[in-house]
C-alpha positions in Angstrom: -34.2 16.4 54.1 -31.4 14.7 52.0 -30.1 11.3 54.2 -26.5 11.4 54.8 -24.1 8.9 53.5 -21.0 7.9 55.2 -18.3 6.8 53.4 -16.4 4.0 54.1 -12.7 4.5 55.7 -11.3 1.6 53.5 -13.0 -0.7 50.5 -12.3 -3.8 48.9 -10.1 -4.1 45.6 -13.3 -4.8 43.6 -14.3 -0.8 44.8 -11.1 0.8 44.6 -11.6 -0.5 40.7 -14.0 -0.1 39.9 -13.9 3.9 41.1 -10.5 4.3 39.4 -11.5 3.3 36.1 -9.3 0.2 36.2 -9.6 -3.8 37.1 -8.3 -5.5 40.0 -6.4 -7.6 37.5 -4.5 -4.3 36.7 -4.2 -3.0 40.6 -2.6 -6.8 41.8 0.0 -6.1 38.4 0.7 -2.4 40.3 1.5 -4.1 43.6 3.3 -6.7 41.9 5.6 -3.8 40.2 6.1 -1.8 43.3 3.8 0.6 41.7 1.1 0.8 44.2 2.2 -0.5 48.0 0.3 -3.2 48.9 -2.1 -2.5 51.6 -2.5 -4.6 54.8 -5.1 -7.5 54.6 -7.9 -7.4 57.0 -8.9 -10.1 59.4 -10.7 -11.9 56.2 -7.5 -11.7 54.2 -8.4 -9.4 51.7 -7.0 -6.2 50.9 -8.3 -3.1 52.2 -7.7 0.4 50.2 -7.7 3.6 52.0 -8.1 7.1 50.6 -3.9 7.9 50.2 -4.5 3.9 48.1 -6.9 5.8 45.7 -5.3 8.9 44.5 -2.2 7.4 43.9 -4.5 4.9 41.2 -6.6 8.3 40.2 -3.3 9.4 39.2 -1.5 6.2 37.6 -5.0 6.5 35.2 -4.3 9.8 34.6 -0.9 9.2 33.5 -1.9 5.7 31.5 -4.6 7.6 29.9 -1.8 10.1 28.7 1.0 7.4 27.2 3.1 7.5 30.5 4.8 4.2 30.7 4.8 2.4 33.9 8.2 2.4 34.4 8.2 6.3 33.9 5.1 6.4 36.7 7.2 4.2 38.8 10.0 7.2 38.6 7.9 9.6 38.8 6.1 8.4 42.4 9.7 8.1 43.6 11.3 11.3 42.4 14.4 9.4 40.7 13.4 10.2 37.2 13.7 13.1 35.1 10.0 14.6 33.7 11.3 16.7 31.2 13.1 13.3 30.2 10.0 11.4 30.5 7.6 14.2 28.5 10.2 13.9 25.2 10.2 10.2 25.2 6.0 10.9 25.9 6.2 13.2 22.9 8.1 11.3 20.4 5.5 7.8 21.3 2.6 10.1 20.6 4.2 11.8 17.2 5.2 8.0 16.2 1.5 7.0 17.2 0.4 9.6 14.8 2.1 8.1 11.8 1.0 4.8 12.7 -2.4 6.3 12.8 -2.2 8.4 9.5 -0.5 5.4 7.4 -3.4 3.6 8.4 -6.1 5.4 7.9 -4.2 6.5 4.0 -4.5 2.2 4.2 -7.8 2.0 4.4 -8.8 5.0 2.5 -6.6 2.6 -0.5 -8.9 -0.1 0.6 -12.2 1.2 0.0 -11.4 3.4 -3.2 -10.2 0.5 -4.7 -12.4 -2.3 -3.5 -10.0 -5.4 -3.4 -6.8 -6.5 -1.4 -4.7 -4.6 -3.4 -5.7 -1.5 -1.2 -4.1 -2.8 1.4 -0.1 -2.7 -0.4 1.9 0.4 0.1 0.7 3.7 -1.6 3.7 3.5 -4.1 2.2 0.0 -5.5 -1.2 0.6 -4.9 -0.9 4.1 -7.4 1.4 3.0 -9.8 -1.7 0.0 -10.4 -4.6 2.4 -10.0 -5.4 3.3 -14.3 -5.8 -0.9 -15.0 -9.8 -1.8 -14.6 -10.9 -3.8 -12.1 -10.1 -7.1 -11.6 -7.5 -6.9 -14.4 -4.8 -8.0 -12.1 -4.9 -11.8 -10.4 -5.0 -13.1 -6.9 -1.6 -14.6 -8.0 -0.4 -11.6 -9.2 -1.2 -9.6 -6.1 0.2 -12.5 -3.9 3.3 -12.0 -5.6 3.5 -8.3 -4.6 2.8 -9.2 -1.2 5.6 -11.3 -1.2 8.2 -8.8 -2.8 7.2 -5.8 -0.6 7.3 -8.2 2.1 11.0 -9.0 1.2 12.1 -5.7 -0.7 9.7 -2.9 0.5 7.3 -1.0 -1.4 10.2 0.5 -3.8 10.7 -3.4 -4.8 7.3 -4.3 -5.1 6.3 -1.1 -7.4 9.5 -2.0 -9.8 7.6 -5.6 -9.9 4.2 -3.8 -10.7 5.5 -3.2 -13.9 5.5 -6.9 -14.8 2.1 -7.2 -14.0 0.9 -3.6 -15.9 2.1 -5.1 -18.9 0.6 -9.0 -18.3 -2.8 -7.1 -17.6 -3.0 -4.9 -20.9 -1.0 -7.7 -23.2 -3.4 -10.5 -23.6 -0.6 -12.5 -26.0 2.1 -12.2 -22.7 -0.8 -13.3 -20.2 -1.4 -15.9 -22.4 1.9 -16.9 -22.6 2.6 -16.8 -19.0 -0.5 -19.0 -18.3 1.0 -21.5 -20.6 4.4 -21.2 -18.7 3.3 -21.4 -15.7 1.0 -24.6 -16.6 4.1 -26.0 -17.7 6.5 -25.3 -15.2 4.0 -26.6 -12.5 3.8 -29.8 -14.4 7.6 -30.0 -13.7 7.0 -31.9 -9.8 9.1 -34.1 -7.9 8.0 -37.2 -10.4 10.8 -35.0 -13.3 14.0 -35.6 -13.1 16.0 -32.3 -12.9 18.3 -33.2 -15.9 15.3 -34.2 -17.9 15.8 -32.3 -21.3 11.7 -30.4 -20.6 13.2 -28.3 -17.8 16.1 -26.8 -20.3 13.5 -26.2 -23.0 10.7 -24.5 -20.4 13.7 -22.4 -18.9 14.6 -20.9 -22.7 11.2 -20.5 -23.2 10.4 -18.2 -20.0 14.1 -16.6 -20.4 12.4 -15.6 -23.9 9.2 -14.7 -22.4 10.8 -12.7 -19.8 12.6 -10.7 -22.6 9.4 -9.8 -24.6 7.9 -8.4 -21.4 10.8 -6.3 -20.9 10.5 -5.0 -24.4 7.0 -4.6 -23.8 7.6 -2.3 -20.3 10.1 -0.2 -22.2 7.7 0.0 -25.4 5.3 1.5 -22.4 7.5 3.7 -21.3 7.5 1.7 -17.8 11.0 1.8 -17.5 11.0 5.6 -17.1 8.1 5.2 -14.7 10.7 2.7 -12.4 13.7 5.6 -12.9 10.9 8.2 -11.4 10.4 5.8 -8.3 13.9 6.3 -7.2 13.5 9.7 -6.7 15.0 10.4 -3.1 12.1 12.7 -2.8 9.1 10.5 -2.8 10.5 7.7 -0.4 9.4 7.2 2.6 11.5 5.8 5.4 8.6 5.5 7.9 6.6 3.0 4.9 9.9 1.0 4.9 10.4 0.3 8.4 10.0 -3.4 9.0 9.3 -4.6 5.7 12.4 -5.5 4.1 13.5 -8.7 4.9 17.1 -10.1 3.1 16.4 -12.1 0.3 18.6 -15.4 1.8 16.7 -15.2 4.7 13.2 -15.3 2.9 14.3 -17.8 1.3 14.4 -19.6 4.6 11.4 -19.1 6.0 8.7 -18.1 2.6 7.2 -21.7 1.9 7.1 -22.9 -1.9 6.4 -26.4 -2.8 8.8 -26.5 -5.4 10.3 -29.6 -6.9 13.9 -30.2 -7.3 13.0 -30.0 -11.6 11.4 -26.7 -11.1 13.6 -25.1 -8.7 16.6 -26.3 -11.8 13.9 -24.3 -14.0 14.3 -21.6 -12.3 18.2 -21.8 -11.9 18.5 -21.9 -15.6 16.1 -18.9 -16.2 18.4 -17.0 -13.8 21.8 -17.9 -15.6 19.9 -17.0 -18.8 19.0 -13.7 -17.4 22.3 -13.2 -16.1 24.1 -14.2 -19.1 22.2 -11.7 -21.0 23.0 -8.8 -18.6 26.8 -9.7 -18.7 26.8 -9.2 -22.3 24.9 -6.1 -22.7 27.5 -4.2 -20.1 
């Protein structure tokens, strides 16, 4: 003979919980959004849940479990919403969460073919670097590419891989650019900005930065960049909430630059520019 059990007529938040699936954190949050009434205390001042108390939380699982938002539930309990309203805003969360998924599991799929933080940039970076050998780009270099896909997008930070293509199979222009940048970091806040080394360092990396744009179009890199504008192969969804305008990185992307370097730099750019005014 099996015994009987009787079950109770109300129980406790900690068993109206713990058979819903859910925490009494998340049931006091309910009442506190006029999701779930708020039952009467009993004579010890603690809540007591009925049966009517528990299906309505069976039902606001069901519906988390689902995607439904709260505010949706809400409307849906008092009949003032929509549901055909509610299921397209449900469908396009859930087709947006299956992007998000996708781009990150195409992320780490990058990740472990390649073995190294650079897996983790875009798709457009990551395979325009994927024929150089291992460890043939720098920390620095991939630092850099962080920083310009951060501020650009992916599309930026691919033109910028060419840069780095062409430092990692030149060993005369990585050379160079050591010395450079040995050179330029020497420039700190003891140099004077008008002191005659920052004009020579600037001609000097406004001449390096011309032989490694002869050395990207020698490598037919240039094409490669064309190719990368091709309406095509961009991806809005990879761009969302990357770009960042370039004044306002400015602002906020920390760089311990003295005044001698940041004139450095100033006079590689009027260089640069100079050179581009000319050839048009």
């Amino acid at each position: 003979m099996y015994p009987f059990v009787t079950p109770p007529r109300q129980v406790k938040i900690g068993a109206a919980a713990a058979f819903a699936g859910t925490t009494p954190r998340a049931i006091r949050h309910y009442h506190q959004i006029g999701l779930l009434p708020e039952p009467e205390r009993g004579g010890d001042g603690r809540r007591r849940y009925g049966y009517d108390d528990m299906i309505r939380l069976l039902w606001i699982r069901r519906m988390a479990e689902v995607g439904i938002s709260l505010d949706d539930m809400r409307a849906a309990f008092d009949e003032s919403g929509d549901i055909e309203e509610t299921l397209g805003r449900l469908e396009e969360s859930l087709a947006a969460q299956e992007a998000d998924i996708k781009r990150r599991r195409a992320a780490v799929g990058r990740l472990r073919a390649v073995g190294s933080p650079q897996g983790l940039l875009s798709e457009l970076v990551t395979d325009r670097l994927s024929h150089l050998p291992p460890g043939a780009l720098r920390a620095s270099d991939l630092e850099a590419l962080l920083v310009t896909e951060r501020i650009f997008g992916p599309l930026g930070s691919a033109l910028q891989a060419g840069v780095y293509i062409v430092l990692a199979t030149h060993p005369d222009l990585r050379a160079e650019e050591d010395r450079l940048d040995e050179a330029e970091a020497a420039l700190d806040d003891g140099v004077d900005p008008d002191d005659p080394r920052v004009e020579e360092i600037a001609v000097q990396r406004y001449t390096h930065h011309m032989a490694l744009m002869q050395a990207i179009t020698a490598a037919g890199l240039d094409t490669a960049d064309d190719e990368l504008f091709d309406p095509a192969d961009a991806d809005p969804a990879e761009e969302e909430d990357t770009r960042m305008g370039a004044l306002e990185a400015i602002t906020k992307m920390p760089y311990d630059f003295s005044p001698a370097r940041m004139r450095c730099m100033e006079r590689v750019a009027q260089l640069v520019g100079q050179d581009a005014c000319a050839d048009s």
